[in-house]
C-alpha positions in Angstrom: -58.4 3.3 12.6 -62.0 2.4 11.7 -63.4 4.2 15.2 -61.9 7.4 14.0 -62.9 7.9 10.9 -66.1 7.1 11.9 -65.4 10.0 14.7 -68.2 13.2 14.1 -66.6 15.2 11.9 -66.2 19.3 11.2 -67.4 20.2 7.9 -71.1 18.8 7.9 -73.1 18.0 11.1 -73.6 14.9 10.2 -69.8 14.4 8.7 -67.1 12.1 10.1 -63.4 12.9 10.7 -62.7 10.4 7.7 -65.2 11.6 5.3 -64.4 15.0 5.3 -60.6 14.4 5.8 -61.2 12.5 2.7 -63.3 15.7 0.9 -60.0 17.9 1.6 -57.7 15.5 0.5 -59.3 15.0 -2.6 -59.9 18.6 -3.0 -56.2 19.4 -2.4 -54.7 16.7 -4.6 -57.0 17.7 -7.3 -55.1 20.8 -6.7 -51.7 19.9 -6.6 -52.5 17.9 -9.8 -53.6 21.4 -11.8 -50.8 23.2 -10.9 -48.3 20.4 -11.9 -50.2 20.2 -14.7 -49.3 24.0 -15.5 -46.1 23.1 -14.8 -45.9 21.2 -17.7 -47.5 22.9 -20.0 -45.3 25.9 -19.3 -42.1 23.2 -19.7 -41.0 23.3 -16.1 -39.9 19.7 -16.0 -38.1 19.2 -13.0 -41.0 21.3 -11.0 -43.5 19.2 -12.6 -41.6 15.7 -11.7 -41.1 16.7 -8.0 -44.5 17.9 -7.6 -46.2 15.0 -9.3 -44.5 12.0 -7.9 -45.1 13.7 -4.3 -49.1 14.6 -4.6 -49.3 10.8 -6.5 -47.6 8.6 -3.4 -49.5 10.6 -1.4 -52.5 10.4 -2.9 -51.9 6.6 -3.3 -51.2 5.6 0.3 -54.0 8.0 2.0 -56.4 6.8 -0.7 -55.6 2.9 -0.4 -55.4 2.9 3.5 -59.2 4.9 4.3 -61.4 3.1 1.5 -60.0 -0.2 2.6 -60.5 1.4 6.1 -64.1 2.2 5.7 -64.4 -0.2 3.0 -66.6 2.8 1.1 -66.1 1.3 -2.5 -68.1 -2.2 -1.1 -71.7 -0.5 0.1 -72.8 -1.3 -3.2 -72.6 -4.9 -2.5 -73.1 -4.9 1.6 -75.9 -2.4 2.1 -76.8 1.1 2.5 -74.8 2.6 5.7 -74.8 6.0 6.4 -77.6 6.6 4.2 -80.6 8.2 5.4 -82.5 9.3 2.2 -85.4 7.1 0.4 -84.7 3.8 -1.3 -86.0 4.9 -4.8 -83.2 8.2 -4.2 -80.7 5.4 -3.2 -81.4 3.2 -6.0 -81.3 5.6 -8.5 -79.0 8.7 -7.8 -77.0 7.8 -4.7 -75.7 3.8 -5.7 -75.1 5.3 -9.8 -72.9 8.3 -8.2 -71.3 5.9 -5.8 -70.3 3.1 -8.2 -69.0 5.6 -10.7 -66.9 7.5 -8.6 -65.5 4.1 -7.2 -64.8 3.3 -11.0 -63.0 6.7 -11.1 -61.3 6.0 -8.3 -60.0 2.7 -9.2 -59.0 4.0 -13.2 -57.3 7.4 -10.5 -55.1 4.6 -9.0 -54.5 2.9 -12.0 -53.5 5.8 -13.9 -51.4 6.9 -11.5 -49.1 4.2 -10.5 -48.8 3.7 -15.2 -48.1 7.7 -15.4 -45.4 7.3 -12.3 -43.9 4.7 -14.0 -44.1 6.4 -18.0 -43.1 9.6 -16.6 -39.4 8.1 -15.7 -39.2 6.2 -18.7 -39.9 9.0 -20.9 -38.0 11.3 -19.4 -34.8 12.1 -19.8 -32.2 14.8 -17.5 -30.4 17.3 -19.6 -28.2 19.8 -17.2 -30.2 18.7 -13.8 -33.6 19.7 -15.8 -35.8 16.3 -16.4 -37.5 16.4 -20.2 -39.3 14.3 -22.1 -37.5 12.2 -24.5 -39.1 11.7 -28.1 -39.1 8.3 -29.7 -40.4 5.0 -29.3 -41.1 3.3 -25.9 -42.1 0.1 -25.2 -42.1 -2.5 -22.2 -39.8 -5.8 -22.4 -41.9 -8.9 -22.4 -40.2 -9.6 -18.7 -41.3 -6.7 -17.4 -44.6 -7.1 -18.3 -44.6 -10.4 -17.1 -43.3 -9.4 -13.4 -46.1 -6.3 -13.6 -48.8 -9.0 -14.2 -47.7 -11.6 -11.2 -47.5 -8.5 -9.0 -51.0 -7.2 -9.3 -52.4 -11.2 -9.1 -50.0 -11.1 -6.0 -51.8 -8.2 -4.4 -54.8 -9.8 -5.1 -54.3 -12.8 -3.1 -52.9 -10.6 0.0 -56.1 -9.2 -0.2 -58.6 -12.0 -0.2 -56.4 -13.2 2.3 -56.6 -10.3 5.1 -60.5 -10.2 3.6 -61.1 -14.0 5.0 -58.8 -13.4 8.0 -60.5 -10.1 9.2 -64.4 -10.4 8.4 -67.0 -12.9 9.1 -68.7 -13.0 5.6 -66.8 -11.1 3.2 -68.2 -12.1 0.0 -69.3 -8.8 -1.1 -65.7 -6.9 -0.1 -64.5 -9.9 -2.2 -66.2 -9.5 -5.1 -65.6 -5.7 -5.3 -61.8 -5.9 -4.9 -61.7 -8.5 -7.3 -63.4 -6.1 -9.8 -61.0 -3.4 -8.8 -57.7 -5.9 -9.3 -59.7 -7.5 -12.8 -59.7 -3.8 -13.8 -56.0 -3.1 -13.3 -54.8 -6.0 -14.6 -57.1 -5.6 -17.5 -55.6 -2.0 -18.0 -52.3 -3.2 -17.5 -52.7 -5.7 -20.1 -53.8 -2.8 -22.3 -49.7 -1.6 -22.6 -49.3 -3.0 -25.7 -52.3 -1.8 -27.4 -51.4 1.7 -25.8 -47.9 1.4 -27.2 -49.2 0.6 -30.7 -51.0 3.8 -30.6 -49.1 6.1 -29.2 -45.5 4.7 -29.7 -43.7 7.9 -28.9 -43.0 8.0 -25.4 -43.3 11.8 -24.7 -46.5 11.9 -27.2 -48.1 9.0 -24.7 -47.4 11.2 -21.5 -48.6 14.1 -23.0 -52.2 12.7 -23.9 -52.4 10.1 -21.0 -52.0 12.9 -18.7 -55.1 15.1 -20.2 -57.3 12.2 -19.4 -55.9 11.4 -16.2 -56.9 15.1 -15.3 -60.1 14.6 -16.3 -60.3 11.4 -14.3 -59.3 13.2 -11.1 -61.9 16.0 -11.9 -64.4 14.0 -12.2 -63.4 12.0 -8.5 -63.1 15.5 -7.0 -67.4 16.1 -9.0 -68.5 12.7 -7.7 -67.1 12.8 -4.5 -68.4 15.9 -4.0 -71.7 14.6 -4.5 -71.9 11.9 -2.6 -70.6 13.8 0.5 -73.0 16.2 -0.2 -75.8 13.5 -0.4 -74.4 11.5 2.5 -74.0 13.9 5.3 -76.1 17.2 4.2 -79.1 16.5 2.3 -79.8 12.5 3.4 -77.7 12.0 6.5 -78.0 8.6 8.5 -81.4 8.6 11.0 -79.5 6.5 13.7 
């Protein structure tokens, strides 16, 4: 899997198949996401449902299976690969535009698998035509319990395909332990989220504004570091 990404690529001559795969992916699911969005706002439900829940597991597996292919999300902690430009641009510009769009990949994810979930609990199917149910919505404590041991599960699959795959993975460790700390941290955040915004069909509304902006801003910053990566400082080897 690894050799082809790393395959030369067809958007930029210095692009791989997986990095611009990735640029049209993220361009297109960006996509997707507006439209469903307009969906929504025009009260198209059931249109909006389908849509969502497709471009969202899709997005998820593609996303999840090429940056723990490439392992992009770790070059802040294992070097600079693939960058040809100088170290103060590196320093400066291309590890800040990395790192946040790594952030904004992770809260993407995060977002998306909480708005999957709150989208079927606030949403109720009147005549074959899903809506969104007003009134309060909370979690049970069980639930919350079983969401929690889940993502500290996944964590420990990881660390252990890390240790059983890579000579000296201390860096990839620390960075998907960020990325699981984050999730579980935003996960433990339900409660405060359903303090604020108790009514279920008020929560989707405004949690799906920002996760909109969140992809936006993936689609800006990934746009800039392909841009930097294989057009203006492409690798000298």
């Amino acid at each position: 899997m690894k050799t082809l990404l790393a395959e030369p690529g067809f958007l930029a001559p210095s692009g791989t198949i997986g990095a611009d795969v990735s640029y049209i992916l993220a361009v297109v699911f960006t996509v997707l996401f507006l439209i469903a969005w307009g969906m929504a706002k025009k009260a198209q439900g059931t249109r909006h449902h389908k849509l969502i829940l497709v471009s969202m597991v899709s997005m998820i597996v593609y996303f999840v299976g090429y940056y723990y292919a490439r392992s992009l999300g770790v070059l802040s902690f294992e070097g600079r690969e693939g960058f040809g430009g100088p170290d103060d641009v590196y320093e400066n510009v291309f590890i800040p535009v990395l790192t946040t769009h790594l952030i904004l990949v992770v809260l993407g994810l995060i977002f998306a698998f909480y708005m999957l979930s709150q989208g079927f609990r606030a949403s109720k199917r009147v005549d074959g035509e899903y809506l969104l149910k007003e009134g309060e919505l909370k979690i049970s404590p069980r639930k919350f319990k079983i969401v929690m041991l889940t993502i500290f599960g996944c964590w420990a699959i990881v660390q252990v395909l890390l240790l059983a795959t890579r000579g000296n993975p201390m860096g990839a460790s620390i960075a998907y332990a960020l990325i699981f700390a984050t999730v579980a941290l935003v996960a433990s955040l339900e409660k405060l989220i359903e303090k604020l915004l108790p009514d279920g069909a008020k929560r989707h509304r405004v949690l799906g504004r920002v996760t909109m902006v969140i992809f936006a801003m993936i689609l800006i910053t990934s746009t800039a570091t392909y841009i930097m990566l294989y057009f203006v400082y492409p690798s000298k080897s």
